[in-house]
MARKOL-111211 format. One record per residue: residue number from 1; x, z, y of N, C-alpha, C, O, CB in turn. Coordinates in Angstrom, 1 decimal. Atoms other than C-alpha are relative to their C-alpha. Glycine has a CB too. Layout:
BEGIN
r seq: NUM&n.px: X&n.pz: Z&n.py: Y&ca.px: X&ca.pz: Z&ca.py: Y&c.px: X&c.pz: Z&c.py: Y&o.px: X&o.pz: Z&o.py: Y&cb.px: X&cb.pz: Z&cb.py: Y
...
//
This chain:
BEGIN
r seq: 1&n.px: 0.1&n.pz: -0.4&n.py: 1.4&ca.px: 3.4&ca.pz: 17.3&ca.py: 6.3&c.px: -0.9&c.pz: -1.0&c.py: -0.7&o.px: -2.1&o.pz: -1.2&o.py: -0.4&cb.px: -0.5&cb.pz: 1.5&cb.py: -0.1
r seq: 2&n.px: 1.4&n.pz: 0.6&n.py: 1.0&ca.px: 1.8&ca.pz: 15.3&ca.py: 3.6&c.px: -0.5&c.pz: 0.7&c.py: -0.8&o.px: 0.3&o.pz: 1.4&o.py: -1.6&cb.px: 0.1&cb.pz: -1.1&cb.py: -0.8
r seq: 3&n.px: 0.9&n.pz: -1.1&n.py: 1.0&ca.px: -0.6&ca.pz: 17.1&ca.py: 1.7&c.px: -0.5&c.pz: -1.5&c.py: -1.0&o.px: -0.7&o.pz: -2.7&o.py: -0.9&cb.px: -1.9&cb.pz: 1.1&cb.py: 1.1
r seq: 4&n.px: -0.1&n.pz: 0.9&n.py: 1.0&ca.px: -0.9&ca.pz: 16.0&ca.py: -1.5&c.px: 0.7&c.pz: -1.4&c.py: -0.6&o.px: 0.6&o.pz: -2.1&o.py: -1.7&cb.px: -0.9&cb.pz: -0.2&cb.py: 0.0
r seq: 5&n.px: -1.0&n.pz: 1.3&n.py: 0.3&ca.px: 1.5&ca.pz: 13.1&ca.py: -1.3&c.px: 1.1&c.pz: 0.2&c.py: -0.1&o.px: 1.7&o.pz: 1.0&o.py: 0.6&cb.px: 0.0&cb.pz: -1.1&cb.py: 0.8
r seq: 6&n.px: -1.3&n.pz: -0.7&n.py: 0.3&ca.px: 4.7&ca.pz: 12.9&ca.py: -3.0&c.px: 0.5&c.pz: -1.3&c.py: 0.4&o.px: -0.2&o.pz: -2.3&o.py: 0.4&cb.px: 0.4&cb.pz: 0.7&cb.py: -1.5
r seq: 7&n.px: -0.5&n.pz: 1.2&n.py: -0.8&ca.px: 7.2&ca.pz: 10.3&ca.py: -1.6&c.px: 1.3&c.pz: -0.6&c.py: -0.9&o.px: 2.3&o.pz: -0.2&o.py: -0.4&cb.px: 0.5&cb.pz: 0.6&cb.py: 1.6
r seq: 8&n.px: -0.8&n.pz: 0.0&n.py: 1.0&ca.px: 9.5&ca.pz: 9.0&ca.py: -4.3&c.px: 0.9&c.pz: -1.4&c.py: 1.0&o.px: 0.4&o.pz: -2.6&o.py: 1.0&cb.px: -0.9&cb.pz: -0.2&cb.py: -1.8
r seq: 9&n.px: -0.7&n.pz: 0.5&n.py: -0.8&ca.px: 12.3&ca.pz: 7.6&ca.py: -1.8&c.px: 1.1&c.pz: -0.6&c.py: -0.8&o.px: 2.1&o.pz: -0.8&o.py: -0.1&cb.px: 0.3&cb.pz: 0.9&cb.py: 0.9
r seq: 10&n.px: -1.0&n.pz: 0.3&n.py: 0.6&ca.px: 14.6&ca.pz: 6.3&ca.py: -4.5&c.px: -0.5&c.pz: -1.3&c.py: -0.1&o.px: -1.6&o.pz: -1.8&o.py: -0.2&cb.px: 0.5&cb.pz: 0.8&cb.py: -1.2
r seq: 11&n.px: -0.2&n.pz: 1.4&n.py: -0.6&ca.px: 16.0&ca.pz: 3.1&ca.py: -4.0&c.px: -0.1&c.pz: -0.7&c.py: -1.9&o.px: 0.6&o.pz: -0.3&o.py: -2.9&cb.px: 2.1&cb.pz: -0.2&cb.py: 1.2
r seq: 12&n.px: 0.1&n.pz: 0.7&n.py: 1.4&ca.px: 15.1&ca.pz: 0.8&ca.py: -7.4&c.px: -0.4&c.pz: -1.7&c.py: 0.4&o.px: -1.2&o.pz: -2.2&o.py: 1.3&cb.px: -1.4&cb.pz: 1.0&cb.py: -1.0
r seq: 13&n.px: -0.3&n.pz: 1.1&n.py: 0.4&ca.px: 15.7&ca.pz: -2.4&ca.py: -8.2&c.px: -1.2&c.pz: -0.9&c.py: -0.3&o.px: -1.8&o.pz: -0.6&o.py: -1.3&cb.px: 0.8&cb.pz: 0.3&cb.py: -1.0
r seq: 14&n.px: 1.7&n.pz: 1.1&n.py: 0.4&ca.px: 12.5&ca.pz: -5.4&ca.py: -8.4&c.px: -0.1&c.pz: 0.5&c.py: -1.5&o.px: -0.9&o.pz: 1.2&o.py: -2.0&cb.px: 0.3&cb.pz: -2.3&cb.py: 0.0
r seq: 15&n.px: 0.4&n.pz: -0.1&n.py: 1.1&ca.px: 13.1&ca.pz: -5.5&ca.py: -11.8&c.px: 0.2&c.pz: 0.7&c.py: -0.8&o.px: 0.1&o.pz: 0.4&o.py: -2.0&cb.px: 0.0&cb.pz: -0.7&cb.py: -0.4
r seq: 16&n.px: 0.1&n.pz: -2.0&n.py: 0.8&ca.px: 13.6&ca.pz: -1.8&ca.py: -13.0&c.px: -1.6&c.pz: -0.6&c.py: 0.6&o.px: -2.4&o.pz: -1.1&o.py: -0.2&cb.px: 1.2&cb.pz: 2.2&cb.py: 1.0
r seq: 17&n.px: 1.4&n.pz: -0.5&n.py: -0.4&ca.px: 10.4&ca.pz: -1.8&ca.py: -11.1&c.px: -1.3&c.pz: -0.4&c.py: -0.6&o.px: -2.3&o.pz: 0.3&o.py: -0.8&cb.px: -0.1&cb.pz: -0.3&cb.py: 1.3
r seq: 18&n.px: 0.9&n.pz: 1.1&n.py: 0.4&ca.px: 8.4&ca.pz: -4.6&ca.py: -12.5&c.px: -0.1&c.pz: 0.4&c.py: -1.7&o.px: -1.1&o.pz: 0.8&o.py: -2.3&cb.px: 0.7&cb.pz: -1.8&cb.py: 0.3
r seq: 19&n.px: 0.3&n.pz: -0.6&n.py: 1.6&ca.px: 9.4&ca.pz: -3.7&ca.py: -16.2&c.px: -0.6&c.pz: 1.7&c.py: 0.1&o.px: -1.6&o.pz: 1.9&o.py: -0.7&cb.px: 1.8&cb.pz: 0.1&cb.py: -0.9
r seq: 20&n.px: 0.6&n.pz: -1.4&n.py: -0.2&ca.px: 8.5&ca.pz: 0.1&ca.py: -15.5&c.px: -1.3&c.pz: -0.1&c.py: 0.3&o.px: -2.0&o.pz: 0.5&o.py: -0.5&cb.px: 0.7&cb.pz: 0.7&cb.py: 0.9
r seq: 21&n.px: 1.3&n.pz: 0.1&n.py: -0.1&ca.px: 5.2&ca.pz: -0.6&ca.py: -14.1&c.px: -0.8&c.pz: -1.1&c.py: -1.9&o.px: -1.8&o.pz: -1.0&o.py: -2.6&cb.px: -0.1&cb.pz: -0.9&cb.py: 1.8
r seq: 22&n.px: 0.8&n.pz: 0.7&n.py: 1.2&ca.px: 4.9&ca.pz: -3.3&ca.py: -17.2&c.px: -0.5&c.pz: 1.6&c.py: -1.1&o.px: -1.6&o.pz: 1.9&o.py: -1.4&cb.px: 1.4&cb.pz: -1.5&cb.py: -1.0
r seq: 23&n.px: 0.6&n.pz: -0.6&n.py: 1.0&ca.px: 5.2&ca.pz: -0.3&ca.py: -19.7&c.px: -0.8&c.pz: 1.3&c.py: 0.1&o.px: -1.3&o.pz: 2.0&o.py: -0.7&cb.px: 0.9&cb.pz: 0.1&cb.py: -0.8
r seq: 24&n.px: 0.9&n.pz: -0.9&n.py: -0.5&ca.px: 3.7&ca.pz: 2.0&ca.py: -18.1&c.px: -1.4&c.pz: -0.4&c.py: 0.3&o.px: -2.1&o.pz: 0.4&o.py: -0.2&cb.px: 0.6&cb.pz: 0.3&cb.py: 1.1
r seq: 25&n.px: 1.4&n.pz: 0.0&n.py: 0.5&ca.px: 0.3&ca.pz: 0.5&ca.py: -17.5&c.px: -0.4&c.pz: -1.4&c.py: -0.7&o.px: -1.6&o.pz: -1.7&o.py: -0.6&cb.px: -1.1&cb.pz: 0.3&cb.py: 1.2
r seq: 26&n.px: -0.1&n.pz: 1.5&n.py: 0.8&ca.px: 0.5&ca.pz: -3.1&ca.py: -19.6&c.px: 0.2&c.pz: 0.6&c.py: -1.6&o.px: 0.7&o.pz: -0.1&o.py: -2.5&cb.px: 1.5&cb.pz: -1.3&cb.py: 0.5
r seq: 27&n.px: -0.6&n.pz: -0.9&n.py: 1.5&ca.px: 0.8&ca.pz: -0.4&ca.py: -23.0&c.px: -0.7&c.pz: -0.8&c.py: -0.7&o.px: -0.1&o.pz: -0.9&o.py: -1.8&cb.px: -0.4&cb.pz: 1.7&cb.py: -0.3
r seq: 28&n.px: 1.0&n.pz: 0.0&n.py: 1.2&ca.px: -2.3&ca.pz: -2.2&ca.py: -24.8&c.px: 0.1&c.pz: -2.0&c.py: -0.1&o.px: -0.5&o.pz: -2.5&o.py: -1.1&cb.px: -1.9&cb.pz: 0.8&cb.py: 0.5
r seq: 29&n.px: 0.4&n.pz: 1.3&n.py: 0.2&ca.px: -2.0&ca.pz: -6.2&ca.py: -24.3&c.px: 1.0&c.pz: -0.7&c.py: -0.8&o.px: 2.2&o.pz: -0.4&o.py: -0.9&cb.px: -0.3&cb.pz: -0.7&cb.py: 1.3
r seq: 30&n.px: -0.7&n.pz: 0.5&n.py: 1.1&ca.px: -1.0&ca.pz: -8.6&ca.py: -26.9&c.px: 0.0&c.pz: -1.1&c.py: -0.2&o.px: -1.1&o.pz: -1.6&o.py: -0.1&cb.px: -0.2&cb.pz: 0.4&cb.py: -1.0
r seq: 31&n.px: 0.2&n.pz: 1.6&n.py: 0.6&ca.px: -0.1&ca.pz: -12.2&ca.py: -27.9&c.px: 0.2&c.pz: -0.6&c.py: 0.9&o.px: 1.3&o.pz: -0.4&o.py: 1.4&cb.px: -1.3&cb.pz: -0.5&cb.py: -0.7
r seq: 32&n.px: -0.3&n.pz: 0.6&n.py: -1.3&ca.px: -0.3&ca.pz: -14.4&ca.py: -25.0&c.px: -0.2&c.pz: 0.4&c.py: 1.2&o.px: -0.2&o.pz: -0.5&o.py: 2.1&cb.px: -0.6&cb.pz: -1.0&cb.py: 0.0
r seq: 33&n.px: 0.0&n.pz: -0.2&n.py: -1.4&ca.px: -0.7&ca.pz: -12.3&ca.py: -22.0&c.px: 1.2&c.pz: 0.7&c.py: -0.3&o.px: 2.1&o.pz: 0.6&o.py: 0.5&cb.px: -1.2&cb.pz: 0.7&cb.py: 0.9
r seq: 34&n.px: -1.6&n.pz: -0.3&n.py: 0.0&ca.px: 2.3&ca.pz: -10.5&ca.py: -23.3&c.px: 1.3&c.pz: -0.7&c.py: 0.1&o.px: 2.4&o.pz: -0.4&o.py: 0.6&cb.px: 0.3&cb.pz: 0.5&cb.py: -1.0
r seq: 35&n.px: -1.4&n.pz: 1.1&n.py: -0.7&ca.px: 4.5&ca.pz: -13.6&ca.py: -23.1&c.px: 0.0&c.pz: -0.5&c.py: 1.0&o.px: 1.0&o.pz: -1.2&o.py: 1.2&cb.px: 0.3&cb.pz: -1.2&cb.py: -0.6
r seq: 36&n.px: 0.6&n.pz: 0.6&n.py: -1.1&ca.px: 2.8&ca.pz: -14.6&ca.py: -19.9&c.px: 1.3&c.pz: 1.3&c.py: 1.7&o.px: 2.0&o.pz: 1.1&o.py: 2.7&cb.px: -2.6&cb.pz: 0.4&cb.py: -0.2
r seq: 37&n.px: -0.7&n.pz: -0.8&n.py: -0.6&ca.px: 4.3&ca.pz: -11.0&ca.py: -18.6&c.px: 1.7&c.pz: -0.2&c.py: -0.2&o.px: 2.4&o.pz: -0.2&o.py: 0.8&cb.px: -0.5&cb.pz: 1.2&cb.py: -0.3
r seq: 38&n.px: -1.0&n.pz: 0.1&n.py: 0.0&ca.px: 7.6&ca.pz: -11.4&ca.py: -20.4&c.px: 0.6&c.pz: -1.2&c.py: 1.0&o.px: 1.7&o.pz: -1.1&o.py: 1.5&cb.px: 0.2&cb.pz: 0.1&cb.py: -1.1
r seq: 39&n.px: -0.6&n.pz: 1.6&n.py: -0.6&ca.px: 7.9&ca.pz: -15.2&ca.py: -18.6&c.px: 0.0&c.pz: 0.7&c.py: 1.1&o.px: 1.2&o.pz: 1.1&o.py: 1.1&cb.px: -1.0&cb.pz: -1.7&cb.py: 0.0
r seq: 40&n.px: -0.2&n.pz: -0.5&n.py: -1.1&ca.px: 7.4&ca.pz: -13.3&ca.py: -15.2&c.px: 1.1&c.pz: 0.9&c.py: -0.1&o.px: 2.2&o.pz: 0.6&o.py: 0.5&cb.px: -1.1&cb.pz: 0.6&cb.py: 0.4
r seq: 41&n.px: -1.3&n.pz: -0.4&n.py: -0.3&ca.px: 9.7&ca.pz: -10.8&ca.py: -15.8&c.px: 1.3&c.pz: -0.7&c.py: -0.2&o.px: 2.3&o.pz: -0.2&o.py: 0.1&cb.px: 0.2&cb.pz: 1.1&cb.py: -0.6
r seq: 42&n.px: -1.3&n.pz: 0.6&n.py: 0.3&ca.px: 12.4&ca.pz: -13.3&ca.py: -16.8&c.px: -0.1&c.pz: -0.8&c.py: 2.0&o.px: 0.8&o.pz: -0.6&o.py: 2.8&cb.px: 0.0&cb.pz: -1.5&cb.py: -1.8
r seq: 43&n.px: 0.1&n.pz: 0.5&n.py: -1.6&ca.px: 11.3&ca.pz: -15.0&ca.py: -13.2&c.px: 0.6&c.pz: 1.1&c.py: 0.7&o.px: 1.8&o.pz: 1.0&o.py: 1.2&cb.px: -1.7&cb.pz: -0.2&cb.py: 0.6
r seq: 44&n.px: -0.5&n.pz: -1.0&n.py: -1.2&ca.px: 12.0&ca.pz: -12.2&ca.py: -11.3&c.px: 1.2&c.pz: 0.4&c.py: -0.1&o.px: 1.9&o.pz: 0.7&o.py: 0.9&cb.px: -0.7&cb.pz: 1.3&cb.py: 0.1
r seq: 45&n.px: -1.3&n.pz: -0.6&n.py: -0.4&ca.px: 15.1&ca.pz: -11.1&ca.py: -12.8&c.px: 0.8&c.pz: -1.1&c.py: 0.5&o.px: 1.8&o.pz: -0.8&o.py: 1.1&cb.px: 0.7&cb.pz: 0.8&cb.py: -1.1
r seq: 46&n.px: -0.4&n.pz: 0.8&n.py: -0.8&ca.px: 16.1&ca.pz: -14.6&ca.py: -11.8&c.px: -0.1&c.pz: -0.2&c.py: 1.1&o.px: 0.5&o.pz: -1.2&o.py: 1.6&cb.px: -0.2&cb.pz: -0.7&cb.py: -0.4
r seq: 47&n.px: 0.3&n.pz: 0.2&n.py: -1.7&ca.px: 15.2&ca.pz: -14.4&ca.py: -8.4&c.px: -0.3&c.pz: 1.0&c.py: 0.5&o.px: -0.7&o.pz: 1.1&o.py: 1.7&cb.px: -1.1&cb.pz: -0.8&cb.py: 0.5
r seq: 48&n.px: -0.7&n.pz: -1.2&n.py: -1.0&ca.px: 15.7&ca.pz: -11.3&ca.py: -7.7&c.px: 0.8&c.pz: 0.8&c.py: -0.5&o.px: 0.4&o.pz: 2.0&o.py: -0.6&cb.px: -0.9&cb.pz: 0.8&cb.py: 0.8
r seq: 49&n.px: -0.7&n.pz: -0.6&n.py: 0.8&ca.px: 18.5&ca.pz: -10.3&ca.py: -9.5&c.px: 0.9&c.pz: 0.7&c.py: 1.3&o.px: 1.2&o.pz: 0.0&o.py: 2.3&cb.px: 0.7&cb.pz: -1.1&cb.py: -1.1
r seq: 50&n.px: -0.5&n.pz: -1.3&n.py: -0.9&ca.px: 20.3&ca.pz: -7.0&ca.py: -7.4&c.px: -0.9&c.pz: 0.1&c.py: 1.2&o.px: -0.5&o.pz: 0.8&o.py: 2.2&cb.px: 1.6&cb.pz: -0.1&cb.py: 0.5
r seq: 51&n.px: 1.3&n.pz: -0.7&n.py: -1.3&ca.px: 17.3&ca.pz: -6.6&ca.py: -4.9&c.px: -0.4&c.pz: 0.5&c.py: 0.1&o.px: -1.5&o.pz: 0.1&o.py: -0.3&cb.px: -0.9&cb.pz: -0.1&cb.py: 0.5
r seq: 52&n.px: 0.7&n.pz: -1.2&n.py: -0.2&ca.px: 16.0&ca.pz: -3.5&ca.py: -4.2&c.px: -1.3&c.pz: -0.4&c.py: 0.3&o.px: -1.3&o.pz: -1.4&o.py: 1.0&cb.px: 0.6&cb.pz: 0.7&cb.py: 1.0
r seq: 53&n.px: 1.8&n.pz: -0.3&n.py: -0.5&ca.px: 11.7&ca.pz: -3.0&ca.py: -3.7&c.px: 0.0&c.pz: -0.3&c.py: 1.2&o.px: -0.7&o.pz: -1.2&o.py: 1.8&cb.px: -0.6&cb.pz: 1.6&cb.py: -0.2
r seq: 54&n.px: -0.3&n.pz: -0.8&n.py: -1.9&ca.px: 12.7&ca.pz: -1.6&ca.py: -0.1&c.px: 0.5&c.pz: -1.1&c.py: 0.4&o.px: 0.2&o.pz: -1.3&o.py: 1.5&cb.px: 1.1&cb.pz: 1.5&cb.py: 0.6
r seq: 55&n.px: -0.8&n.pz: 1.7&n.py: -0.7&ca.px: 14.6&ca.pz: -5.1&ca.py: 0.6&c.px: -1.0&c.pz: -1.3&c.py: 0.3&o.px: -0.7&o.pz: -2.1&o.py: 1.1&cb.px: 1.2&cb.pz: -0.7&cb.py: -1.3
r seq: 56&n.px: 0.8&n.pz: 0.9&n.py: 0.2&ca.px: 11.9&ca.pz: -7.4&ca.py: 0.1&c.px: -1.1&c.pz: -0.4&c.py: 0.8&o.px: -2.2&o.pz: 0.0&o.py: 0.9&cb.px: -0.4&cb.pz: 0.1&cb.py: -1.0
r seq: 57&n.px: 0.8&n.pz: -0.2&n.py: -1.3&ca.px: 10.7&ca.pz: -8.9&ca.py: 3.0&c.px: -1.4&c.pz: -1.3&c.py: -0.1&o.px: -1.8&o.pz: -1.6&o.py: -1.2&cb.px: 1.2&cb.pz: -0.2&cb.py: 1.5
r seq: 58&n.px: 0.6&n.pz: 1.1&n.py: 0.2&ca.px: 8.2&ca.pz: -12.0&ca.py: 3.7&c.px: 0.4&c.pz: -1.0&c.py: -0.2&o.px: -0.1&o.pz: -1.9&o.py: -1.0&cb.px: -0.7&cb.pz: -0.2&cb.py: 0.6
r seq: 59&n.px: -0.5&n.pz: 0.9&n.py: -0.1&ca.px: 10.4&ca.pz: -14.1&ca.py: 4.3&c.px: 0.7&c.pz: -0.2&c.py: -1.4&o.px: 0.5&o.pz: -1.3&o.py: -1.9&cb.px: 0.7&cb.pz: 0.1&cb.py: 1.1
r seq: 60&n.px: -0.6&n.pz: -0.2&n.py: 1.3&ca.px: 12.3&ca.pz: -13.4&ca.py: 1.2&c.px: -0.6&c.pz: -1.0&c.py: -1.3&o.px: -0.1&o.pz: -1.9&o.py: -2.0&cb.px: -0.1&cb.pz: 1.5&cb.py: -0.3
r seq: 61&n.px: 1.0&n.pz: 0.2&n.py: 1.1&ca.px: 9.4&ca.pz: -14.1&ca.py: -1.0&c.px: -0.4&c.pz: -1.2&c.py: 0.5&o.px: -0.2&o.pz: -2.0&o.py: -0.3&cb.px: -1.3&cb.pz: 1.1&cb.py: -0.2
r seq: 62&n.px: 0.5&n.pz: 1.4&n.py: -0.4&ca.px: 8.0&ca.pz: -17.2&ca.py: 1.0&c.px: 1.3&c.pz: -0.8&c.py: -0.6&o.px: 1.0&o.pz: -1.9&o.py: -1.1&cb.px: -0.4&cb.pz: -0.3&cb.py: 1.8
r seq: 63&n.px: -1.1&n.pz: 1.1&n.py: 0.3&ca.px: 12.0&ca.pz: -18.7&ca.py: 0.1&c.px: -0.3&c.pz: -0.3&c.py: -1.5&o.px: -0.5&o.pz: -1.4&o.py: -1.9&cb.px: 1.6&cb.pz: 0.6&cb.py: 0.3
r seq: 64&n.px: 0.8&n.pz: 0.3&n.py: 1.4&ca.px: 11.0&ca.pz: -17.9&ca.py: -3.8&c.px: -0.8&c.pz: -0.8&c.py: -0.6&o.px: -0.6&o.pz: -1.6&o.py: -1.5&cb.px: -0.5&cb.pz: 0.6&cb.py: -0.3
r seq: 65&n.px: 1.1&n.pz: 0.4&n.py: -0.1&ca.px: 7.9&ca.pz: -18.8&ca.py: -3.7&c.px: -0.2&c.pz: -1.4&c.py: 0.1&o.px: -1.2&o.pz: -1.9&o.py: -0.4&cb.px: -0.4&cb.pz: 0.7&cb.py: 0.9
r seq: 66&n.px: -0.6&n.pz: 1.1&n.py: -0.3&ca.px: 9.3&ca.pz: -22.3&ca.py: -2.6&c.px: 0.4&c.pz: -0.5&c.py: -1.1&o.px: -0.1&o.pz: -1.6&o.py: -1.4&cb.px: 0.9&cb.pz: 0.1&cb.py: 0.9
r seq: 67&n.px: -1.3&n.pz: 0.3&n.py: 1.0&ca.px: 11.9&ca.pz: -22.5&ca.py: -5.4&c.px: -0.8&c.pz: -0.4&c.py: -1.2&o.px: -0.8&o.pz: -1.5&o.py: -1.8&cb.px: 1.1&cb.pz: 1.4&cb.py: -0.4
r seq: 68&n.px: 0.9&n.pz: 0.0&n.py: 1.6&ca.px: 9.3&ca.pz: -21.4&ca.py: -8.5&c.px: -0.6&c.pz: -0.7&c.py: 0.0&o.px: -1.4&o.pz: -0.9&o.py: -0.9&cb.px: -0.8&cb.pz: 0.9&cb.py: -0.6
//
């Protein structure tokens, strides 16, 4: 049993994920760290365009990581 922990098992996408966390806690920043975030999320949906969270292994990210 977990007490107190809830387990949110649904399968989502890097970059559902990445934008959802952006507006969810990134609500207040403006001007140049906001284009700094949008430039990352355009990264990611380029490189990891249909990849699941749960997919993403080290290896994965060291091949990226390479590329960018």
């Amino acid at each position: 049993m977990n007490k107190g922990l809830v387990l949110n098992l649904q399968r989502m996408l890097f970059t559902d994920y990445f934008n959802l966390w952006l507006e969810t806690y990134k609500t207040t920043i403006k001007g140049n760290t906001l284009e700094r975030y949008y430039t990352t999320s355009n990264t990611i949906e380029e490189e990891f365009e249909g990849i699941y969270i749960q997919d993403i292994t080290k290896t994965l990210l060291s091949e990226v990581f390479k590329r960018i």
